[in-house]
N, C-alpha and C positions, 0 to 999 in steps of 0.2 A: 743676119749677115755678120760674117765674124771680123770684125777691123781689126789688123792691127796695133797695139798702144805709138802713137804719135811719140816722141819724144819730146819732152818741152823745148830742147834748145833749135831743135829743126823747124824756120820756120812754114807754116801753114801755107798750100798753094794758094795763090791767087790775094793773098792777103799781106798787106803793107805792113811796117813798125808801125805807124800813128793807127792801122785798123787794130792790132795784136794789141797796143796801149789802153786805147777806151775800149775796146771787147773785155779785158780784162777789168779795169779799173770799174765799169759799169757794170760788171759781174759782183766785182766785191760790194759796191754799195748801192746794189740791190739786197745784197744779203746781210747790210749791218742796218739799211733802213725798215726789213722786218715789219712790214705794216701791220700784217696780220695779226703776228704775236701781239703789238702794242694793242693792237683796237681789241685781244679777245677779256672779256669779264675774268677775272680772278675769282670770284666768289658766288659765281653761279648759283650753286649750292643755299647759300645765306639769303641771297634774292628771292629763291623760290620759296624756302621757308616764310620770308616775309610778306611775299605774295599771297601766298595760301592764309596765312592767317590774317590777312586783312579781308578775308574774302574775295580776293581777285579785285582787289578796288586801288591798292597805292603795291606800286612796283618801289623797292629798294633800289641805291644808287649803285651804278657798276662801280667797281673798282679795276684801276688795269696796270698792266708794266710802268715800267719807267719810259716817259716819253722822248722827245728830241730835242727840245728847247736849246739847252744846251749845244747839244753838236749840229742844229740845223745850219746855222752860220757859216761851219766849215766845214760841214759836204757839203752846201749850196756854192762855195769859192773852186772847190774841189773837181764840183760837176761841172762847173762851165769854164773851168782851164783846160779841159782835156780836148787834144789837136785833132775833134773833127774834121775840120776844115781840112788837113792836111790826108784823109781817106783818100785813098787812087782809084777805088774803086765803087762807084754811086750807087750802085746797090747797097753795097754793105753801110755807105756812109748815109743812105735815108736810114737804114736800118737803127744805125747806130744813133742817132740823132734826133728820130723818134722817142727811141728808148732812153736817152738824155732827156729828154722832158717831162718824158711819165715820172721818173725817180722824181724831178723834182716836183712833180703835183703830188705824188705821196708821201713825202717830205712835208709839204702843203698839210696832204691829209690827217698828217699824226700830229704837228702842231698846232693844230683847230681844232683838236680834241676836246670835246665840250666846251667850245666856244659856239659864238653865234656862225659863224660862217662855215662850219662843218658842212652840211646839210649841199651847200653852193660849192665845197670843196670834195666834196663824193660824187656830185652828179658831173663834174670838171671831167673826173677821172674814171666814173662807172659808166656814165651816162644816168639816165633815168629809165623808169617802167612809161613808153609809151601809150597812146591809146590802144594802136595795135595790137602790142604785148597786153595789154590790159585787159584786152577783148579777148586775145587766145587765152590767157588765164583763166577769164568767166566762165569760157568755155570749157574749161575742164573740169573746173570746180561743177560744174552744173552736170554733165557730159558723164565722169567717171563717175562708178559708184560706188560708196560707202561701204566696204565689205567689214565682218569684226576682225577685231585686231588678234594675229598673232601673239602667242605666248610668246615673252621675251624670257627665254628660258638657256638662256648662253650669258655668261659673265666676261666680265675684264680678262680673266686670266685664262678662259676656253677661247675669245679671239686672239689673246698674245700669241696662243699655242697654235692657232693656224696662221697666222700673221707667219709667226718665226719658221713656220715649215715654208707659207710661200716663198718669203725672201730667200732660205735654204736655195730653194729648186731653183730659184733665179743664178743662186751665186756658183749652182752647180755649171750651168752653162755658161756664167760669166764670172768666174772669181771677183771681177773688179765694182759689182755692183753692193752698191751703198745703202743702206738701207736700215737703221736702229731701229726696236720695237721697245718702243717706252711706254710703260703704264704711270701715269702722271699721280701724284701722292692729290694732286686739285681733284675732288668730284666736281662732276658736272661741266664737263670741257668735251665730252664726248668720245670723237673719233676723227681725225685729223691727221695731216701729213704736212710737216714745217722741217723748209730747211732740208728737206726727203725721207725725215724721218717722219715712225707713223704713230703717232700719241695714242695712246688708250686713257679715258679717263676710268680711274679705278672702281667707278660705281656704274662701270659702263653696262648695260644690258641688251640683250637684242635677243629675236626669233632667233636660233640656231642655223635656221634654212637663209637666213638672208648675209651669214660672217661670209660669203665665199663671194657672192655679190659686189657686198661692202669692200671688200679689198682688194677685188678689181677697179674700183674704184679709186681708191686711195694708191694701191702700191700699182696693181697692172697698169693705172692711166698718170697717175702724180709722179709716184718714185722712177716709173722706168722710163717715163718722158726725161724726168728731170737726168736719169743715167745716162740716158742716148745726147740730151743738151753737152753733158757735160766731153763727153767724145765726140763731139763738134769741134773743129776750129775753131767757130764761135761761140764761146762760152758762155754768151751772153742767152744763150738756147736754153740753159739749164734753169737759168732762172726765171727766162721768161721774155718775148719781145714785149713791147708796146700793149695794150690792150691783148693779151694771150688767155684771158681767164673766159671768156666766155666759151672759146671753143676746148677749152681745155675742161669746164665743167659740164659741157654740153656732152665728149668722150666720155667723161666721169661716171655721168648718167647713163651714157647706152652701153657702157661697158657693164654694168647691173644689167639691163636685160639682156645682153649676149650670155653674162655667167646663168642664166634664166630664172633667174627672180626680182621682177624689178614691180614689186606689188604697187596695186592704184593708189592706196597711199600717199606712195612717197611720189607719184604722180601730182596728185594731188597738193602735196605740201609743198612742190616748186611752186606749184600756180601761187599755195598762198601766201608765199613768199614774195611775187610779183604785186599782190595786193597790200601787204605787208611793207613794201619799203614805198610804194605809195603814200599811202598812210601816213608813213611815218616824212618823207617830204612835206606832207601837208602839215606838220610839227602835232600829228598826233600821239598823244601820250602812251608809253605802252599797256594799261590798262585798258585803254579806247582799241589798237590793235587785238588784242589777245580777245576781248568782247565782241569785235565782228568775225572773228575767226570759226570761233565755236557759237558765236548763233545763228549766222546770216550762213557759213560754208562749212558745218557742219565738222569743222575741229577739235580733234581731240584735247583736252586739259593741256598734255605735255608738251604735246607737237606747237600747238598755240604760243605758249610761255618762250619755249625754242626760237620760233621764227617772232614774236615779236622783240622779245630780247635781241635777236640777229638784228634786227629792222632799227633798234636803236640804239645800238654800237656807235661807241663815240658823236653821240648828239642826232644821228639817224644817215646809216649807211644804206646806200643803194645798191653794192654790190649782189647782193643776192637776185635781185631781178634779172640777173646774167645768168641765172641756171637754167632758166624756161626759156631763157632766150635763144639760151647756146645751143640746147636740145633742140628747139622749134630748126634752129640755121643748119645743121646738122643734121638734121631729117633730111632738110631740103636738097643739099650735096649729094647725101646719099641716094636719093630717090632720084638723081639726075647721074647715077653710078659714080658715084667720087670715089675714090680710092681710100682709106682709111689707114693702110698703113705708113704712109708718106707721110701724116699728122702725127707720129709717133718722134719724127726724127728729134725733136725738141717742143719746147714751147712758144709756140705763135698763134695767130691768128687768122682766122681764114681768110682776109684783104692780104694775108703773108703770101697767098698760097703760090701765086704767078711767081714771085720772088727768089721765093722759096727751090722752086723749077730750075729759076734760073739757076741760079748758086750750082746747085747740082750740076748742071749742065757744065757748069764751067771748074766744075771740081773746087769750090769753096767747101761745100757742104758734101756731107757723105748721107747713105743712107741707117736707118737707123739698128743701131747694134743690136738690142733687143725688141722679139716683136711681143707682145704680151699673149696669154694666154687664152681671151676672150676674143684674138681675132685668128689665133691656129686652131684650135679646138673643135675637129670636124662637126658637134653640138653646135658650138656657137656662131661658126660659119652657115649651118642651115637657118640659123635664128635672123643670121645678118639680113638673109637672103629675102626672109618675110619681113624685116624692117624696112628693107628697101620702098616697101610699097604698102607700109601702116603707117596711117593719121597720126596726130601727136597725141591726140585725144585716145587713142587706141594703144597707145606704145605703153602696156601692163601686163602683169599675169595674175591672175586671179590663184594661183598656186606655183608653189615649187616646181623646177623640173625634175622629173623621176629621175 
């Protein structure tokens, strides 16, 4: 759909000065509280070294950004001066208001960083791996099988180079789409989208066959969600509603298999990621994670060290248990015919979705400016069509698509 550019001074239908003020204001400090960045390891790299040569027995300590300490004081005075209250419109002002509390539990989350109450400050804000999820995990771990691994035969600078062609094609139909492709000088950071741009770490490696996958992931579902937020009235889309990460890495994932390669694997390595920040709630060590990974679920070295490390991010983050999660909830939508490009328009969550409607309805919200490539793409559209009615445990390819 092709919007026209909004002008900043005209204001937005259906939406007040006090909704225009904290749509705004909670856009910006969503993006200077940055959780992600602060909670990701700086020296990944030096960890694994020290890993390896202890024999897998003592993990090295993370090292990470500069935290909050400092400025949590004032954006905590910041966030709750802003004239909710004063919203005409109740939609948008649960909206908003919701999202005024998350900031401040991940405010919460980045100044408990290696303290005791982390652990109690992740699950606030992630939730936990329930038994349910626990059990569908099992079940996949046991369920998918163990194929050998793809040659990681693609470097840092072969995905720059199809990174920088996607974003090209995007910006060919949309000039105004945003998107940097940075190879990070940190090994060991991987591959990543912060902020909408899309990190390479420079010792990054992958199968060849899965770069086009991967950046459906990251640019077709992160960056062009985060585009279309940002050509919303509320801009609070781009960053993100309330709780938006799980259906947002739940698209993440099936936008890999719509591109058609979304190997058992990395099937697999959601699930032991859902075992994994378990684990790590029950304050196990990451040496004790990375050891049930590869011998009880059959984890590779690398993939293990990855997902426990993820598991005990800043004293032990939950968040990862939201990718099997999102995947599993997202099956479910789709297999009851949900519509998937309506979840493009920004970042929400699927409790958004009624809401979301509405807005629409009432011309708050527009539809979304770019639709990504993995749901035009008459291949991926036949793909969708057999996801409709594949198990979670089934949702792999055992190969590339021709």
């Amino acid at each position: 759909m092709n919007q026209p550019q909004r002008e900043e001074s005209a204001p937005p239908p259906g939406l007040c000065e006090a909704a225009v003020t904290v749509d705004r204001a909670l856009a910006r400090m969503d993006a200077e509280v940055d959780w992600l960045a602060r909670l990701t390891p700086v020296n990944v790299a030096e960890i694994w070294e020290g890993f390896t040569a202890s024999n897998y027995r003592e993990m090295p300590d993370s090292r990470f950004a500069e935290g909050l300490e400092r400025d949590a004081p004032v954006l905590r005075k910041a966030l709750f001066a802003l004239p909710v209250e004063r919203i005409e419109n109740h939609l948008v002002q649960a909206l908003l208001l919701e999202k005024q509390r998350e900031i401040d539990r991940q405010i919460e989350l980045v100044t408990m960083r290696g303290k005791a109450g982390f652990i109690l400050a992740s699950m606030d804000l992630f939730g936990h791996a329930s038994a349910r999820l626990l059990a569908r995990a099992r079940e996949v771990l046991d369920k998918v099988p163990v194929f050998p691994d793809d040659p990681c035969d693609a470097g840092a600078e072969e995905t720059a180079a199809a990174a920088r062609a996607e974003v090209a094609r995007y910006r060919r139909a949309r000039p105004g789409f945003a998107c940097e492709v940075i190879v990070d000088p940190h090994p060991g950071v991987s591959l990543y989208v912060s902020q909408g741009n899309l990190h390479i770490a420079s010792d990054y490696a992958t199968p060849a066959a899965r770069i086009d996958p991967l950046l459906q992931h990251e640019i077709g579902t992160h960056a062009v969600s985060r585009h279309n937020g940002r050509r919303q009235p509320l801009r609070v889309l781009a960053g993100g509603l309330a709780d938006y990460d799980e259906l947002q890495e739940g698209l993440a994932v099936l936008a890999e298999y719509l591109a058609g390669y979304l190997p058992a694997e990395r099937l697999r390595t959601l699930a032991a990621r859902v075992i994994a920040a378990d684990m790590a709630v029950r304050q196990a060590k990451g040496p004790e994670i990375f050891a049930c990974l590869v011998e009880e679920h059959a984890i590779t070295h690398e993939t293990a060290f990855d997902t426990a490390l993820r598991a005990k991010r800043g004293g032990g983050l939950t968040k990862d248990a939201l990718y099997l999660k999102g995947l599993a909830e997202l099956l479910a939508y789709i297999h009851a015919d949900g519509d998937l490009e309506v979840l493009m328009l920004g970042k929400f969550a699927l409790k958004h979705l009624h809401t979301i409607r509405e807005l629409l309805g009432q011309g708050v919200l527009e539809g979304p400016d770019i639709i990504p490539a993995f749901l035009t793409e008459p291949a991926a559209r036949a793909r969708l069509a057999g996801a409709r009615k594949t198990p979670l445990a089934a949702l792999y390819q055992e190969r590339p698509a021709a």
